[in-house]
N, C-alpha and C positions, 0 to 999 in steps of 0.2 A: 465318474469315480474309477472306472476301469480303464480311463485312458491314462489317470494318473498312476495307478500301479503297473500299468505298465510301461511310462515312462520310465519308474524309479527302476523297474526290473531292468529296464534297458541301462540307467546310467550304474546300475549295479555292477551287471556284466562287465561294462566298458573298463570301469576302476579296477575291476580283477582281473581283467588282461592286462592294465598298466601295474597295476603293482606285481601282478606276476613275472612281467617282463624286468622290470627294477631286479626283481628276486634274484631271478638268473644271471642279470646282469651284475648284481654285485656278489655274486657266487653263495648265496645265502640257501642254494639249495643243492647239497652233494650232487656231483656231478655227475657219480652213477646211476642214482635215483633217478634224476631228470633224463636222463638218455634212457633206463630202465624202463620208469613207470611216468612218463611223463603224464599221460592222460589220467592218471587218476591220482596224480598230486594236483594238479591244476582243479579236477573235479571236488578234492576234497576241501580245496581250502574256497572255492567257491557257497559248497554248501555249511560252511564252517565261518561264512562271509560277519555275519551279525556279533557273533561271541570272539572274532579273531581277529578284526579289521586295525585295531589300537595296539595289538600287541605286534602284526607283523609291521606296519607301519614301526613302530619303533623299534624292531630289529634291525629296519635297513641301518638306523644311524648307531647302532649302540657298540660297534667292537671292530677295530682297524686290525690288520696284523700287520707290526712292524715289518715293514719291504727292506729295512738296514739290514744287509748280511750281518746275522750273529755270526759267534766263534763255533768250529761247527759239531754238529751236533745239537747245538740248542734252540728252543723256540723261544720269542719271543710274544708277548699279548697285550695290547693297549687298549684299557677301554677308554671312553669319549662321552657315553651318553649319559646324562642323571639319573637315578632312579632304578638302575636295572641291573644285576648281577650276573657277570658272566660266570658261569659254571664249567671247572673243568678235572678231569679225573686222570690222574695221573699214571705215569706205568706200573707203578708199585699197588694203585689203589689207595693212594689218598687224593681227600677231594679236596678241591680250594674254591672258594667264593674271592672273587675278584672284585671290589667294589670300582663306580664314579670313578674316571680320569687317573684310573690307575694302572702300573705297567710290572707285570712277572714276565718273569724268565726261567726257563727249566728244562733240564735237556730230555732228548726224544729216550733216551736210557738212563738208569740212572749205574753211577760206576758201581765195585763191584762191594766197595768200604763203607759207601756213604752217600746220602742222597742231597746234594745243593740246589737251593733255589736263589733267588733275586727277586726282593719286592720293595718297591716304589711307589708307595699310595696306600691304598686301605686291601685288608682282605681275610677272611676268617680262613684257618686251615681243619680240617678233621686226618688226620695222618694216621694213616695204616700202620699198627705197631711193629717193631723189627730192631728187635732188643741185641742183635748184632749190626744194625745199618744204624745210627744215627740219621734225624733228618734235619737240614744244618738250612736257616733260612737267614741269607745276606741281606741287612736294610743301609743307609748310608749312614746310622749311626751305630749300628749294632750286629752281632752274631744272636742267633735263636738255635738251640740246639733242645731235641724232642726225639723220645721214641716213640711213642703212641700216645695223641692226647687230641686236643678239640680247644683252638686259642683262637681270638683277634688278633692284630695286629693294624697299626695307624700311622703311619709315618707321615712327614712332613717335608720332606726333600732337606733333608740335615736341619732342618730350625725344630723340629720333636719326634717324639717316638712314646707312645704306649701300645704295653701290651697284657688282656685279658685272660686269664685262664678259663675255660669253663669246665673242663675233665683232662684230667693227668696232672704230671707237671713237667717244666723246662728249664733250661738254664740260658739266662741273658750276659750276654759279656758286651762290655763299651769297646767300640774298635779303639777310643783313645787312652784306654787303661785295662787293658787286656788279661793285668794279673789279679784283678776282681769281677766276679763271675757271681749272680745270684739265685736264687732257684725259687720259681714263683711256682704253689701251687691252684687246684680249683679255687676258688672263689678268694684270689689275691688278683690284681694289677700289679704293672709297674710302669713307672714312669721316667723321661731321662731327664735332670732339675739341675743345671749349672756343672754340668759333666757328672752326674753321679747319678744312681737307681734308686729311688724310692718305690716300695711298695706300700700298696695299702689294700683294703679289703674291696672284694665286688661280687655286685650282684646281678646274678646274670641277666634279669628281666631289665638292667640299664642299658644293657647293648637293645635288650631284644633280635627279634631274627629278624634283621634288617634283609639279611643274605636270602631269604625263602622270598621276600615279597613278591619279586618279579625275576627270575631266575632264566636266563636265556643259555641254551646249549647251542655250540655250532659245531656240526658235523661230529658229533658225538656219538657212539655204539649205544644202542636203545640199553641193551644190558648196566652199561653205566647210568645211564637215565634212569631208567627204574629203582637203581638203588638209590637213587640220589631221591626218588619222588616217596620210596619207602620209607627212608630215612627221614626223613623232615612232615612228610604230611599222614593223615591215616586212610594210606592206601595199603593193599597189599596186591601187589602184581607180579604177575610169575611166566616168566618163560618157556613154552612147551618144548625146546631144544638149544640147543646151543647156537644151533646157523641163525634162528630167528633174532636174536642178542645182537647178531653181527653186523645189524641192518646200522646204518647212521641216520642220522636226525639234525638238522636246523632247526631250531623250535623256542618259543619262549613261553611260558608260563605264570601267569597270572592269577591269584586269587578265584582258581579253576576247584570244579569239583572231579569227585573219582570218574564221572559219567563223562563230562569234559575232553579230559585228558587223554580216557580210551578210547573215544572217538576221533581226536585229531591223532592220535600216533597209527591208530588203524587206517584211516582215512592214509593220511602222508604218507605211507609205507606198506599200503595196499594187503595188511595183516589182519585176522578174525579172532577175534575174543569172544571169550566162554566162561563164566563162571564155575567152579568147583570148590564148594566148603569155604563159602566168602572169597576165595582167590579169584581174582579177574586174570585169566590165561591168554599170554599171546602167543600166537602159532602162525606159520604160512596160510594162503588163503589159496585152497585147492582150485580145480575148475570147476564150476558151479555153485563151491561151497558162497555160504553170506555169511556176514557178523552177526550172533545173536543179540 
């Protein structure tokens, strides 16, 4: 019996050096971090091996970045893999959930009138309000214009288009009839039906949170993370300063608990949590200090 646990320990090890080497090799772990704190991203995600084996395996395949020069200024984001949402927080602070085989565009600033995207596939937006910036989202059938609100959106490569409201509202314009514009609020849809917009009523438990399920961040400021995991789950995690925020993260997320989570971002980024009045705190991790 002990030669066979310690077989499996051994072919443990071995998978976590090849999947770590994968990691690196397809840059799935900031670059500072790995030159940083190499030894104890490698240790964390070792001990992190049983509850995290399925989810970093499918990080390797889940999110390409378009290598086509955009126009410049802008990025580019194509996901690839099923079932998994790229999560990404924009400069203004609005977040976007990326679904399956879908492709946004958004520039590294946004101008100084108004904030434009590009979306090609599926993806929920939550947009940080700014009742002087419009935020103006291009699909191949449509304009989406929003100052602060929380929608779906679904396209089809020009054969459909819907879109949910779940909080605020927005205005739809058809790029092929541009001088009728409609304005859908919470719990309406709309849809595009032989060139024209129908709306009808929706409930939001019909989308459900598809976007929460398995939520992967890549290279992402933990600061952004945290709101993103406060936002959506019943965490409450708090940052002991600003430089600790600043750290980035590779990571995906799974049907993890609050105990979970602050283990693998403490682990991967070599940080100590401490609870205070239910808030679980992350701070630098001194010399000598440990995570409680």
């Amino acid at each position: 019996m002990e030669n066979i646990k310690d077989n499996r320990s051994i072919q443990t090890s071995k998978a976590w050096e090849k999947l770590y080497s994968r990691l690196k090799a397809e840059e799935l772990i900031p670059e500072q971090e790995v030159k940083a704190k190499n030894k104890s991203v490698y240790y964390g995600l070792r001990i992190a091996a049983v509850a995290l084996v399925l989810l970093v395996t499918a990080v390797l395949v889940l999110v390409s970045i378009d290598r086509t020069p955009p126009a410049a200024g802008l990025v580019k984001l194509t996901t690839v893999n099923e079932g998994i949402t790229l999560v990404k927080t924009l400069s203004d602070g609005s977040v976007i959930y990326i679904a399956q085989n879908s492709l946004f565009c958004f520039p590294e600033k946004f101008k100084p009138a108004s904030r434009n995207v590009e979306l090609k596939g599926e993806a929920f937006f939550d947009i940080a309000p700014n009742p002087s910036k419009p935020f103006i989202v291009e699909t191949d059938e449509a304009y989406i214009q929003v100052l602060g609100t929380a929608f779906n959106v679904k396209t089809q490569n020009g054969n459909g288009f819907e879109l949910s409201v779940d909080r605020g509202k927005v205005k739809v314009t058809l790029k092929k009839d541009a001088t009728h514009g409609k304005m859908v609020i919470a719990g309406e849809k709309i849809a595009a039906v032989n060139n024209s917009l129908v709306t009808s009523k929706y409930i939001a438990c019909e989308s459900g949170s598809w976007y929460t399920k398995r939520m992967h961040f890549k290279d992402e400021k933990l600061s952004d993370i945290i709101t993103v995991l406060n936002r959506n789950f019943s965490t409450n995690f708090v940052l002991a300063d600003e430089e600790t925020g600043k750290h980035k993260l590779t990571v995906t997320f799974q049907n993890e608990t609050a105990a979970t989570m602050t283990e693998l971002i403490c682990t991967a980024l070599n940080l100590k949590s401490h609870t205070i009045n239910g808030s679980v705190v992350f701070s630098e991790t001194g010399k000598g200090s440990k995570r409680d």
